[in-house]
VMD Tcl script that draws the C-alpha trace (Angstrom):
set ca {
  {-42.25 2.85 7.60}
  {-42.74 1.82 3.95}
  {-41.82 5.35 2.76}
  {-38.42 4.59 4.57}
  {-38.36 1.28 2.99}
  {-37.91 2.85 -0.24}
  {-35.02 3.21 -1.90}
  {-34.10 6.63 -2.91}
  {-32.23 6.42 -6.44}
  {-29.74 8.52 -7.74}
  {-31.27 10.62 -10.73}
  {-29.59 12.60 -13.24}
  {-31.39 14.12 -16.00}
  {-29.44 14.78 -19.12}
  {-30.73 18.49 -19.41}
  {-29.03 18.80 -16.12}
  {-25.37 17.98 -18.00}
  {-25.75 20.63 -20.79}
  {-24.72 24.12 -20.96}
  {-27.69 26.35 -18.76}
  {-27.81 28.44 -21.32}
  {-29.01 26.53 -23.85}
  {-26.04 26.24 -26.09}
  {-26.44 22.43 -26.50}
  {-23.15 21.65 -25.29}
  {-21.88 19.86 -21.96}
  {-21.24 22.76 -19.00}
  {-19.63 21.86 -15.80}
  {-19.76 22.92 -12.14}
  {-16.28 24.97 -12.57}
  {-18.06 27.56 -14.42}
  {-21.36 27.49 -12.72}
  {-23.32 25.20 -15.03}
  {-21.70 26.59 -18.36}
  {-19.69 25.28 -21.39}
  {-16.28 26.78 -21.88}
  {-17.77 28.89 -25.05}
  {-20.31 30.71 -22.60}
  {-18.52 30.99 -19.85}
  {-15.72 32.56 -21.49}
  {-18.41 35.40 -23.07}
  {-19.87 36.12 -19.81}
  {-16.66 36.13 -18.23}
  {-15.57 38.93 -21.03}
  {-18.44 41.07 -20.48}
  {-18.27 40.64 -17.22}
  {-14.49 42.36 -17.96}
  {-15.81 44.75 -19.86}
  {-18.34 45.71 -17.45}
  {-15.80 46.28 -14.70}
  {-13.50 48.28 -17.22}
  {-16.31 50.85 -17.91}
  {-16.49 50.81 -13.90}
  {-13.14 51.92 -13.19}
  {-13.22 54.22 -15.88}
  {-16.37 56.04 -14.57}
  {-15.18 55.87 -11.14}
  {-11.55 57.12 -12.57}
  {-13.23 60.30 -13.97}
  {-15.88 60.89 -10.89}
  {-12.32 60.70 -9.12}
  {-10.53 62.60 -11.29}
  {-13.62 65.72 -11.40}
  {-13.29 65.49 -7.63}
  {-9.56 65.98 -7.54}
  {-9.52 68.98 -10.06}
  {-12.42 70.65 -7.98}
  {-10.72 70.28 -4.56}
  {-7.14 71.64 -6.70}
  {-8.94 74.94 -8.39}
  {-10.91 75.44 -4.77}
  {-7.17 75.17 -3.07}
  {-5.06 77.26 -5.48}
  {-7.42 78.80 -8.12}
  {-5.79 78.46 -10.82}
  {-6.77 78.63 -14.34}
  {-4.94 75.33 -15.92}
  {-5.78 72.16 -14.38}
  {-3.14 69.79 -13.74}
  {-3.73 66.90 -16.13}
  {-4.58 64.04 -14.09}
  {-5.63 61.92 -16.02}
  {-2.86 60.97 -18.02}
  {-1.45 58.01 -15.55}
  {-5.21 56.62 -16.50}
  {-4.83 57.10 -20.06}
  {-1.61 54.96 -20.08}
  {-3.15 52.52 -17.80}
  {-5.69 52.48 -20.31}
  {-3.08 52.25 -23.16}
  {-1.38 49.34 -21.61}
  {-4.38 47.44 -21.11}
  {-5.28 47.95 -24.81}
  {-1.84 46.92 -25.84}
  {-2.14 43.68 -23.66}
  {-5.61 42.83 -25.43}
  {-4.12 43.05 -29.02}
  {-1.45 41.03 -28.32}
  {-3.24 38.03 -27.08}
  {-5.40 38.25 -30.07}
  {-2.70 38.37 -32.78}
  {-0.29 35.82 -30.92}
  {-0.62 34.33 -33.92}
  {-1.12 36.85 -36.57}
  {1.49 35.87 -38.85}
  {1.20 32.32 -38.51}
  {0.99 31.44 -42.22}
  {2.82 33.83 -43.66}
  {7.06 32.68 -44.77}
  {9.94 33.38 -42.48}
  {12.02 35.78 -44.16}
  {15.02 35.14 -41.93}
  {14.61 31.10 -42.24}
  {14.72 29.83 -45.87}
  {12.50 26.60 -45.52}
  {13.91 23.12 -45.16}
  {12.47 19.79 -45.93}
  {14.70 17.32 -43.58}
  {14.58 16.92 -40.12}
  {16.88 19.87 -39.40}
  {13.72 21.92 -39.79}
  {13.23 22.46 -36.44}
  {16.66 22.03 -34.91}
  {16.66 26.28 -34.27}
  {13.57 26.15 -33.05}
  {13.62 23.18 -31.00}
  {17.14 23.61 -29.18}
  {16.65 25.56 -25.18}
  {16.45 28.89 -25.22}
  {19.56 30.32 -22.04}
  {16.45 32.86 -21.24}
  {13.79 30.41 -20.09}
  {14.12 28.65 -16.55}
  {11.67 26.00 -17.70}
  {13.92 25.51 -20.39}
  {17.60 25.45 -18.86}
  {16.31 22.00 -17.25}
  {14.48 20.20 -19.55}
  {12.64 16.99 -18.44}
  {13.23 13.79 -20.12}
  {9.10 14.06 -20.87}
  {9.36 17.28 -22.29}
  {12.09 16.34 -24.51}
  {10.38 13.64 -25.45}
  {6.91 15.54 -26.16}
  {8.91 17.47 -28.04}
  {10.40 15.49 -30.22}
  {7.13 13.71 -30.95}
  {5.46 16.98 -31.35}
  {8.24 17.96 -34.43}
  {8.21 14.75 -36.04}
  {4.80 15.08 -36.38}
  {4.63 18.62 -37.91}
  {7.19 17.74 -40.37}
  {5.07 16.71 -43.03}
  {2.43 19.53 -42.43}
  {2.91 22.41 -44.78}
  {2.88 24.81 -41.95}
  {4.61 22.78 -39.63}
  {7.56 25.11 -39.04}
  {5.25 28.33 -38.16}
  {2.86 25.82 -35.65}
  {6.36 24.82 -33.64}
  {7.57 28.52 -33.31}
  {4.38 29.75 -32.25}
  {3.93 27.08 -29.68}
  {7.61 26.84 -28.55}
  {7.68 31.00 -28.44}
  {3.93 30.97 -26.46}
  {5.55 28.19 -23.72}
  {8.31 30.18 -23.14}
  {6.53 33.07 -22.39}
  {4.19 30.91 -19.84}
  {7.43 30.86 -17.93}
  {7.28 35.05 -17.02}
  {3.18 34.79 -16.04}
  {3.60 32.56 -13.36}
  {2.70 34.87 -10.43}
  {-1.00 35.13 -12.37}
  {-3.87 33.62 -11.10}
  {-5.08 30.14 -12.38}
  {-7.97 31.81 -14.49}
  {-5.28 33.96 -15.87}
  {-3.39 31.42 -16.77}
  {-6.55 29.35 -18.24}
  {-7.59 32.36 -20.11}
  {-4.02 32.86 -21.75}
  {-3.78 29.12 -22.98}
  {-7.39 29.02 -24.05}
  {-6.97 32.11 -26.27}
  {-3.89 30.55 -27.98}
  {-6.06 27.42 -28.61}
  {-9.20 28.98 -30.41}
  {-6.68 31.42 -32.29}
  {-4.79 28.49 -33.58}
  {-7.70 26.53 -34.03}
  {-9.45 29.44 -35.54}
  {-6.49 29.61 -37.94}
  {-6.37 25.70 -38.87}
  {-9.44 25.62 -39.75}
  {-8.54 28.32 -42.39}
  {-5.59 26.20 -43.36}
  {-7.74 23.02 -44.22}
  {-10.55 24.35 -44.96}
  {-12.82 23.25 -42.54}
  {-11.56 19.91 -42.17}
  {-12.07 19.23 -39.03}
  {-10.31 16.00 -37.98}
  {-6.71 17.20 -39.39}
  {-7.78 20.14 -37.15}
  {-8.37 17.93 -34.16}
  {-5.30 15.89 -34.79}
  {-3.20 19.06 -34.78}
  {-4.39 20.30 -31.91}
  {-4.22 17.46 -29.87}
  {-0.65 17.40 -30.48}
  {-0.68 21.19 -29.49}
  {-2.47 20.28 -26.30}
  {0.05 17.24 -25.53}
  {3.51 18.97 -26.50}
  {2.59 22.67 -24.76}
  {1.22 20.44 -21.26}
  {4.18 18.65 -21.33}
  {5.90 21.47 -20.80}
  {4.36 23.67 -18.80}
  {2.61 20.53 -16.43}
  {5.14 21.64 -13.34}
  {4.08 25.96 -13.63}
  {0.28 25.32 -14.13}
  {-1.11 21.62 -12.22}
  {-2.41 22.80 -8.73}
  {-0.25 26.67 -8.91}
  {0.56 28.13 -5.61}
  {-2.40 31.05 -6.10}
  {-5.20 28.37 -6.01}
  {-6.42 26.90 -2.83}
  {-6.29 23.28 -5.30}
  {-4.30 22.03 -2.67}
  {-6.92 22.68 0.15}
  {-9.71 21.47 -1.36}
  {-8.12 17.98 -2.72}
  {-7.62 17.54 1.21}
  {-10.92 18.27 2.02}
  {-12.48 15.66 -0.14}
  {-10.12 13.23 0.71}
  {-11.26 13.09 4.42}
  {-14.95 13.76 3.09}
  {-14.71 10.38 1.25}
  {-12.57 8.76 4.62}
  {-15.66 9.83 5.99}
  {-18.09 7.75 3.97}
  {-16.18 4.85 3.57}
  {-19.36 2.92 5.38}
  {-21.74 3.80 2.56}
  {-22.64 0.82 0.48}
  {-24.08 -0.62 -2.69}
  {-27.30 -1.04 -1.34}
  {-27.48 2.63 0.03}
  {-26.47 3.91 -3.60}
  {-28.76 1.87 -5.05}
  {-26.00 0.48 -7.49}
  {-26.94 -2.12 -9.81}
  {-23.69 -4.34 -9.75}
  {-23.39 -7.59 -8.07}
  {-19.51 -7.46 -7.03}
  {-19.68 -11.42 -6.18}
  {-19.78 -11.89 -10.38}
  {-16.32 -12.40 -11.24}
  {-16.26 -10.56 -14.13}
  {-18.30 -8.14 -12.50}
  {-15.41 -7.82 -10.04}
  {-12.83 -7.48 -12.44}
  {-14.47 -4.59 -14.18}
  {-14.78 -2.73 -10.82}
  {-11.12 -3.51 -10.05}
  {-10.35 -1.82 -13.44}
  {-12.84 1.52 -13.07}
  {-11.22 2.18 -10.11}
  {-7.32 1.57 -11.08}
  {-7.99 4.03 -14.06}
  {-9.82 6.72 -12.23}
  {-6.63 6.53 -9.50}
  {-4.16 6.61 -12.97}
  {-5.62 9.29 -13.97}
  {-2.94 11.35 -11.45}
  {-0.13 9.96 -13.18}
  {-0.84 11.55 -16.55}
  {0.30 14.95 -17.54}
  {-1.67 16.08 -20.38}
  {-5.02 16.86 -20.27}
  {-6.38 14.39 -22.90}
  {-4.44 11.42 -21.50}
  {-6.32 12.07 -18.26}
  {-9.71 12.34 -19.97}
  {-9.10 9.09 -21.38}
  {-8.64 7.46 -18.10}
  {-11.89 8.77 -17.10}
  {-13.25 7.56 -19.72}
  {-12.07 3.81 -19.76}
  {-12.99 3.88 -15.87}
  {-16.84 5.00 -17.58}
  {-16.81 2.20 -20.11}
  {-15.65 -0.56 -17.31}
  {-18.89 0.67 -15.65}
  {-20.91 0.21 -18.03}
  {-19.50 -3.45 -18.25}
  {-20.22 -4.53 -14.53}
  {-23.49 -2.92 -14.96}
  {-24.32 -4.75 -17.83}
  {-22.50 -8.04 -16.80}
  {-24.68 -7.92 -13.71}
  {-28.21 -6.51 -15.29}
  {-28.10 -8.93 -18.79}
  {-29.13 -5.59 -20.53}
  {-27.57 -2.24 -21.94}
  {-27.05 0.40 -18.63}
  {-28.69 3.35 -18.55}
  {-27.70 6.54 -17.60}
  {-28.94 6.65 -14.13}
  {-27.78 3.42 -13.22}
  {-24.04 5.03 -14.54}
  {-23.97 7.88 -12.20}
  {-24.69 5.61 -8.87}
  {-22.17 3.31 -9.52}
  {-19.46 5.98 -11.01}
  {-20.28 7.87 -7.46}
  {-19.46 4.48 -5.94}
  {-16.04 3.71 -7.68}
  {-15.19 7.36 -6.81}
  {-15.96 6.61 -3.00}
  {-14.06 3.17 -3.17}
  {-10.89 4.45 -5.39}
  {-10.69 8.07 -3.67}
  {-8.07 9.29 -6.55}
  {-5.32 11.23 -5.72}
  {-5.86 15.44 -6.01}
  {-9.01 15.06 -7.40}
  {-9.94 18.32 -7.44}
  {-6.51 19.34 -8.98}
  {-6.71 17.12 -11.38}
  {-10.26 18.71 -12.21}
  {-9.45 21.77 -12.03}
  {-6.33 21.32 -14.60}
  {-8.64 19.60 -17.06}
  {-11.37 22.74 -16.67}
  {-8.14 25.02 -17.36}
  {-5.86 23.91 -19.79}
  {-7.69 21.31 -21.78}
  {-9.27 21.52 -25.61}
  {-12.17 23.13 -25.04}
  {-13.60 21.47 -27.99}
  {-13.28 18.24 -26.32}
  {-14.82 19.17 -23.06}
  {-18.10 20.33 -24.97}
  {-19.06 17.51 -26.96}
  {-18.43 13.46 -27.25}
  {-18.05 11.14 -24.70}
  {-14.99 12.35 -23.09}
  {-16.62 15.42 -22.10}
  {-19.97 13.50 -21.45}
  {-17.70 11.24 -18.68}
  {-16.10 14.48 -17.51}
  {-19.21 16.13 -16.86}
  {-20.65 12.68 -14.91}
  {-17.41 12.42 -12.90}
  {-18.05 16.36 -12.06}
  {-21.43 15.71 -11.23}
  {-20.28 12.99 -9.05}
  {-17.70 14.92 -7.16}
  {-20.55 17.65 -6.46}
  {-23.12 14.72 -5.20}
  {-20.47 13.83 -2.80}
  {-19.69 16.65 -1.21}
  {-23.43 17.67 -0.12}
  {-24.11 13.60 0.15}
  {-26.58 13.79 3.36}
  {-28.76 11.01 5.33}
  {-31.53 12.12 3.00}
  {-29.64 10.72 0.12}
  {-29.06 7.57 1.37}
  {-32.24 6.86 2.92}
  {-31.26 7.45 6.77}
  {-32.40 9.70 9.29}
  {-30.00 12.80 10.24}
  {-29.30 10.87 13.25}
  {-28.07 7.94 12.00}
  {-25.84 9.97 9.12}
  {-24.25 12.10 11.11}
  {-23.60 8.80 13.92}
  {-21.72 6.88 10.79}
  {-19.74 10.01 9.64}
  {-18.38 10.64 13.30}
  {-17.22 6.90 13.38}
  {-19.20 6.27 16.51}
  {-21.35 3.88 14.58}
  {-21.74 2.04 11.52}
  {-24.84 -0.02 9.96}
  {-25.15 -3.53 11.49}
  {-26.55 -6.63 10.07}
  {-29.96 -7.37 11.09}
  {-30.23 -9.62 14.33}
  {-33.20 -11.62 13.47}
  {-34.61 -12.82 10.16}
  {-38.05 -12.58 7.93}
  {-40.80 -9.30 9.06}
  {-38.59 -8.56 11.84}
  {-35.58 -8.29 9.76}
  {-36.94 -6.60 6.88}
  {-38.94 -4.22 9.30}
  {-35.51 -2.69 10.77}
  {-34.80 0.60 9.47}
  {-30.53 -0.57 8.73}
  {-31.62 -4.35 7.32}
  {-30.97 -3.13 3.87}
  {-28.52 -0.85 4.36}
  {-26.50 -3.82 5.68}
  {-27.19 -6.39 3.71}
  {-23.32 -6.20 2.23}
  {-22.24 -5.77 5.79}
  {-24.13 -9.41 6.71}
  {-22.51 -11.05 3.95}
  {-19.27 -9.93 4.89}
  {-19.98 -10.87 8.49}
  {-20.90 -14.36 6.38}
  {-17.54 -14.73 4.57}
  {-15.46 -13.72 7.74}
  {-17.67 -16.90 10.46}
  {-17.08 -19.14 6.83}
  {-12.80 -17.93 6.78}
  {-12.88 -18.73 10.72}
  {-14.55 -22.11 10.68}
  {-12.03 -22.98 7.85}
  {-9.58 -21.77 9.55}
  {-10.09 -23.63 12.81}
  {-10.77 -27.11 10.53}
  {-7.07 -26.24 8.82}
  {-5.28 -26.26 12.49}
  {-7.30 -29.46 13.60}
  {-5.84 -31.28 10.20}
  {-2.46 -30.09 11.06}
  {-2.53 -31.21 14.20}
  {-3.63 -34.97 13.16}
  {-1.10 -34.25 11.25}
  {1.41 -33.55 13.69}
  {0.12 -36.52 16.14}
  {0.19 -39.03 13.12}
  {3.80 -38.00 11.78}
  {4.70 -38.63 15.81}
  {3.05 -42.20 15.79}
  {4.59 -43.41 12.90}
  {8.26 -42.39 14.21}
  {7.13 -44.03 17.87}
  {5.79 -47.47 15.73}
  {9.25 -47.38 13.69}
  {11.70 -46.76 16.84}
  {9.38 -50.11 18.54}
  {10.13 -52.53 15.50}
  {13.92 -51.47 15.59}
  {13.93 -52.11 19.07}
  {12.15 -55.72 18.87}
  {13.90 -56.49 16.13}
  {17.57 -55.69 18.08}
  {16.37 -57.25 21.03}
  {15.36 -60.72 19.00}
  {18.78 -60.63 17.30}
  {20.79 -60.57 21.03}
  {18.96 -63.32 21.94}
  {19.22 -65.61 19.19}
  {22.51 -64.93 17.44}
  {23.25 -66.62 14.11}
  {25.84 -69.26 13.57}
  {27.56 -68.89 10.36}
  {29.26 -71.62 8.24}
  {32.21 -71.49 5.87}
  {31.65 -73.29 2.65}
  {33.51 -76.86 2.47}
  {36.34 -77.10 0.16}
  {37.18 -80.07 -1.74}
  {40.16 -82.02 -1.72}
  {42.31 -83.73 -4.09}
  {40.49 -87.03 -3.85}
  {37.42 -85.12 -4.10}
  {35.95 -85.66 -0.73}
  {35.52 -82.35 1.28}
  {37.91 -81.24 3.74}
  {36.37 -80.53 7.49}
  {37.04 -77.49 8.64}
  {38.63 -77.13 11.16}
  {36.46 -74.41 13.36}
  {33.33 -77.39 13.06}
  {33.47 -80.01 15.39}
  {33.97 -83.79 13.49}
  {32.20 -85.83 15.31}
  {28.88 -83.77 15.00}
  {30.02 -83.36 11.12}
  {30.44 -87.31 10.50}
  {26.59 -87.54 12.59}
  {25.39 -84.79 10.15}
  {27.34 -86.34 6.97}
  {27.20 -89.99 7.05}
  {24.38 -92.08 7.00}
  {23.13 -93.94 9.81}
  {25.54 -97.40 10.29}
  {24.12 -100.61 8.89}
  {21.90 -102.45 11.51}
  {22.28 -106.49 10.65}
  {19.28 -107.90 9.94}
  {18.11 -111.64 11.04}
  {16.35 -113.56 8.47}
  {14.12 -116.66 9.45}
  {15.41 -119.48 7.97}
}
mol new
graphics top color blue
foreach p $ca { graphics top sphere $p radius 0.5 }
foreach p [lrange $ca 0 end-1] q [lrange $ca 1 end] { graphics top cylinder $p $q radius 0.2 }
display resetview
């Protein structure tokens, strides 16, 4: 009983968030636990490797075929088979160059163009090409991107030669559409280390102007090709953003106290950070370059690490930041998640996704996703029974029925601890709300008595006034003798009794 009384915390050592090869830098789940830099030489030998396959088998095929012809027809020249291979072979080669030297003449003067200092520079270069379908209906973004991207070149020595490659690479994106994603990834992540390769030349080694270029690079070719390359037709993206959209439905009765988060949501400010974390990890779908959507990831971290701290009084650490990033991920379920993943892994920097803390949040949130998708009873400190009763909605944890040993003793008390104080909040909302119609209705009764007690005194008063009407006087008016006139609506006799004064009694006097 006490060993299920334990709470089972979320752990994440940093060793686990590095390249497994040892390369020092940040790998990720996409390429089984590698950074982009190893992943893309195992991924080449594993090329090469299948190359020298098919040639082997080509010739073992070829031997075969030429045996089975000189056995059938024995004859002295063999038919030369293996010329188709040869230019298969060719072609392949020819393909390989190319990527390499996409942009072998990237320094060197345009003999065509004479150079220009204004902002006509770029008008050949930047004006739609009829050939390109991407480019015949130009978005008001990539127009935009665009003419960002040139006014920021213009002061760059090479400027004119970085726009031409970039607008010329774009346009071809257009005609590799039916590739696969990796393809795709591989085509755009060659063009990035060969211009980076080549900046670096240019400034020798300066590596922020380097940076700075290329995350304009990044931004202005994304831009443009965001509609051919985010979640392509040839992935199953699509699939899997639906499965872990109904795998996080599915746990939307997991708590704070089952993650063993430390945040305390009733902290206002604590609150307001959470609110935050999970409006920019649900943003992060409405950004179209890679960078912009690493940097929603990456405010969403920080945020964390503000409710953490807001609710701890001390700096968070990182296994208190993967709990509560898991958390925010269950609460905010983002959009295409895994598309939006998946597009980062692709067509981002690769120099950004290895080191700093954008590609230290990107790993986490990977991580994250991962933890989610094999989340089990075990995890969360329940029995298989009781994990697979929540998921199938038959169940969910209830607050404890009875209080001290025999609440702390039950094996869901602290699992629904969040679930009693919301059972708390919603008894405290009723009462209030059953005190708020009782005042009303006071209201109401006291609103009625007052019209009843005004309609009485009208009436009493009315009733007095029929049976005591008032007798008016007109005012006397004065004559020319200056005594005043009776009128002649008042009776005189009762006017002389009221008038004059009482007649002169005689009076006797003794002698």
């Amino acid at each position: 009983m006490s060993q299920r009384s334990e709470r089972r915390g979320i752990h994440l050592d940093q060793s686990e968030l590095l390249c497994s090869k040892g390369c020092g830098f940040y790998g990720n789940t996409a390429w089984h636990g590698l950074c982009s830099k190893c992943w893309r030489e195992e991924n080449q030998r594993d090329k090469q490797k299948q190359i020298q396959d098919d040639w082997a088998l080509a010739e073992r095929l070829q031997r075969e075929e030429e045996e089975a012809y000189a056995s059938r027809h024995q004859r002295a020249q063999p038919q030369p088979a293996i010329t188709p291979f040869n230019k298969f072979e060719e072609r392949k080669t020819k393909e390989k160059s190319s990527k390499v030297n996409t942009v072998t003449k990237f320094f060197s003067p345009s003999t065509k163009t004479p150079p220009k200092k204004d902002a006509a520079l770029f008008e050949s270069q930047s004006s739609p090409s009829p050939s390109s379908s991407a480019s015949r209906q130009p978005s008001s973004d990539s127009d935009h991107a665009t003419r960002e991207f040139i006014d920021f070149l213009k002061p760059l020595k090479p400027g004119r030669e970085i726009f031409k490659q970039c607008r010329a690479f774009t346009e071809s994106m257009v005609y590799k559409r039916d590739l696969g994603a990796d393809e795709l990834s591989e085509c755009v992540q060659d063009f990035y280390q060969n211009l980076s390769d080549r900046l670096h030349t240019h400034f020798k080694g300066s590596s922020d102007r380097v940076e700075s270029v290329m995350d304009e690079v990044e931004k202005y070719m994304m831009t443009r090709l965001y509609e051919e390359v985010f979640c392509p037709e040839t992935t199953d993206d699509e699939k899997k953003d639906l499965a872990i959209q109904k795998r996080i439905r599915s746990l939307h009765w997991v708590t704070i106290e089952m993650l063993c988060v430390p945040v305390d949501e009733e902290i206002p400010e604590v609150s307001d950070s959470v609110v935050k974390a999970i409006t920019d990890v649900i943003e992060m779908d409405s950004k179209r370059v890679p960078k912009d959507k690493l940097g929603c990831i990456t405010r969403c971290s920080k945020h964390i690490f503000n409710a953490i701290k807001a609710t701890k009084r001390e700096a968070a650490s990182a296994d208190d930041f993967l709990p509560t990033l898991i958390y925010i991920v269950l609460k905010a379920n983002p959009p295409r998640l895994q598309s939006n993943i998946q597009y980062i892994t692709r067509f981002c920097n690769p120099s950004r996704l290895m080191t700093g803390e954008d590609g230290y949040y990107f790993t986490n949130l990977c991580c994250a996703v991962a933890f989610i998708e094999k989340l089990d009873g075990q995890s969360l400190n329940l029995s298989s029974e009781e994990f697979e009763l929540y998921m199938s909605g038959q169940g969910s944890p209830q607050r404890p029925q009875a209080s001290g040993a025999s609440s702390s003793s039950s094996p869901t008390s602290s699992g629904s601890a969040a679930l009693n104080q919301v059972h708390k909040r919603l008894d405290l909302l009723t009462g209030l709300g059953v005190r708020q119609e009782r005042v009303m209705e006071e209201a109401r009764q006291l609103e009625s008595d007052l019209i009843d007690w005004t309609d009485g005194v009208e009436h009493k008063v009315q009733d007095v006034l029929e049976r005591f009407p008032l007798e008016t006087q007109t005012p006397a008016t004065t004559t020319a003798t200056g005594t005043p006139a009776a009128s002649s609506a008042i009776d005189s006799d009762n006017v002389e009794n009221d008038l004059l004064p009482p007649p002169l009694q005689p009076q006797v006097f003794a002698g």
